[in-house]
N, C-alpha and C positions, 0 to 999 in steps of 0.2 A: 374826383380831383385828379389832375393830371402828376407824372410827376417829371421832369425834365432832369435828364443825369448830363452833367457834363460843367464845364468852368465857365462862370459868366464873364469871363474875359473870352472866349470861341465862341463858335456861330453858336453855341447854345444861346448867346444873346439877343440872336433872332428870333429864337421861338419864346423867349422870354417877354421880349418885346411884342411878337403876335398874340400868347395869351393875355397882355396887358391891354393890348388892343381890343382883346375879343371879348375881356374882362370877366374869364374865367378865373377860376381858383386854380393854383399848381406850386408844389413844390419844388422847388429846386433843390437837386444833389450834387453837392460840386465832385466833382470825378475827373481825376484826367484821363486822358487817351491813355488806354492797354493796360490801365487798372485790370482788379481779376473782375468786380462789378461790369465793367463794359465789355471786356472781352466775353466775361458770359451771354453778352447779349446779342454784342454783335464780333463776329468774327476778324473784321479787321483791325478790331479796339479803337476806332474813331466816335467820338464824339461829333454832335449830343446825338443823345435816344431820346424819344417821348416815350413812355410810358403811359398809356390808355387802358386801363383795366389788366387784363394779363398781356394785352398785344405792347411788343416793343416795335417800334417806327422809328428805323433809322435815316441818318440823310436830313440835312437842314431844311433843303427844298422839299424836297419830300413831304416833311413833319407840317411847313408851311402852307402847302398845298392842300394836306388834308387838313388842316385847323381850316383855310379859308373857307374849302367846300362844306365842312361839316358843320361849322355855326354858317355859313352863309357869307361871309364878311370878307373885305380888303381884297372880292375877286370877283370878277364877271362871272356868268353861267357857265358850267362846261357844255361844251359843241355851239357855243355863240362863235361869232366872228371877233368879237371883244376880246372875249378868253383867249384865242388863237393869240390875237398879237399879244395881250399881256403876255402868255407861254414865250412868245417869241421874245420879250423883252426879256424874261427869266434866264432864257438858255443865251442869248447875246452876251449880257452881263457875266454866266458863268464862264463863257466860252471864253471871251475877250478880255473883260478885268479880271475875274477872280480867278482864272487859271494862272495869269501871272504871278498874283500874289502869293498863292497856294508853289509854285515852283519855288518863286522868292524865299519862302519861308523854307520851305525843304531844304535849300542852298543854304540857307544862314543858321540852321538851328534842328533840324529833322535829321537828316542825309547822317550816316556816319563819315567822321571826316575824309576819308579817302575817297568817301562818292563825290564830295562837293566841291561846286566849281562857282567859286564868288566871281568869278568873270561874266558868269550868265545876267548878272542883275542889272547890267546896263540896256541891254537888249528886253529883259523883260520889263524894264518901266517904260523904255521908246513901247513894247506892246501895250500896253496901260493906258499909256496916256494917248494913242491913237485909239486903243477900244473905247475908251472913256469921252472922245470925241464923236467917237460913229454911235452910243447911247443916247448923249444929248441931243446929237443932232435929231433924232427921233421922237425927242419929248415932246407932250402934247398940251403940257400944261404948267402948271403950279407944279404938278407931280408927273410921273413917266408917260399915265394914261389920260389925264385931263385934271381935273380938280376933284378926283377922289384917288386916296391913298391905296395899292393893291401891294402882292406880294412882290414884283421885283422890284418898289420902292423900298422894303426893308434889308433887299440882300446889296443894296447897291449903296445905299448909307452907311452899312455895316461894313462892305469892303472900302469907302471912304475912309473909315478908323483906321483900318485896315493897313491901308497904304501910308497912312501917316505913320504906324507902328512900324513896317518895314521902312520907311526912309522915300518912299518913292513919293513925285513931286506932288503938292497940293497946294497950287498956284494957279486951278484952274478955275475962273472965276464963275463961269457959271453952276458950276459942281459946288462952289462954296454957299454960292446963293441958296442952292437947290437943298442944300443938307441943314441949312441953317431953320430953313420951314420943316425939312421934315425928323429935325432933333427938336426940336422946338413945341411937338407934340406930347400932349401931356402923359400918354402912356411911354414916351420916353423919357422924360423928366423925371416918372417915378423909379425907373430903372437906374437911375445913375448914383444913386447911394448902394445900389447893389452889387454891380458890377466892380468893383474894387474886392 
């Protein structure tokens, strides 16, 4: 059994929601960042870890990537041409939406107060909502790659919340459309009594 450390309110929700997908068995340890539990695990006390045997796998994407490859599921072949752009839509998403967010949150709530500068949050939602344009514009289907669900459809519904929880706009209609199918999935539906 797997065991996943971190708050199901963080990207722990991602790998929550991939072993639901994968419909493995795994615990959940709620933990927050720079607990002694996490820090033992991983150095910069960020959450989540997976937990696989004795190996800790840290890193959202990461933990994602190997759950994909290692049952098989929610990912092309690696060295396919498929896999390439799914990777490429993984790292777009990180680079363009979830970096903003990830700043955003540092500025609102991370940063001790004399680093932070609440002026940046205007600049990084005009970034947001441009990266989150140049994504769609890319989608191939129902979902990022066609009509089956992979990994950067879970990190890119999850920074949806995301952006809702910082404030930044979620007016965008085709992103509403897009998140509505892929919440609407039953292994995320089993997730939403847990996550609270």
């Amino acid at each position: 059994m797997y065991e996943v450390i971190g708050s199901p309110t963080s990207r722990a929700f991602r790998v929550v929601w991939m072993l639901e997908e994968l419909g493995q068995p795994y615990k959940l340890s709620p933990e927050k960042p720079h607990s002694e539990v996490v820090s033992a695990l991983n150095p910069s006390g960020k959450i989540p870890i997976l937990k696989d045997g004795d190996a800790a796998i840290i890193d959202s994407t990461a933990i994602l990537t190997y759950l994909a490859d290692k049952h098989n599921a929610l990912t092309y072949p690696a060295g396919s041409i498929a896999r390439a752009h799914q990777d490429s839509f993984t790292q777009q998403i990180l680079d363009e939406i979830e970096a903003a967010l990830w700043t955003a949150s540092r500025h609102n709530f991370i940063l001790p107060d004399e680093r932070k500068v609440p002026a940046v949050k205007e600049t990084l939602m005009w970034e947001y909502s441009r990266g989150l344009k140049n994504v769609l514009r890319r989608r191939q289907g129902t979902y990022l790659m066609g009509e089956e669900m992979t990994v950067p459809d879970i990190i890119l519904t999850h920074c949806a919340t995301w952006a809702k929880f910082e404030g930044f706009p979620t007016d965008n209609e085709e992103l509403l459309g897009y998140i509505k199918v892929t919440r609407s999935r039953e292994a995320f539906q089993r997730l939403l009594p847990k996550k609270k």
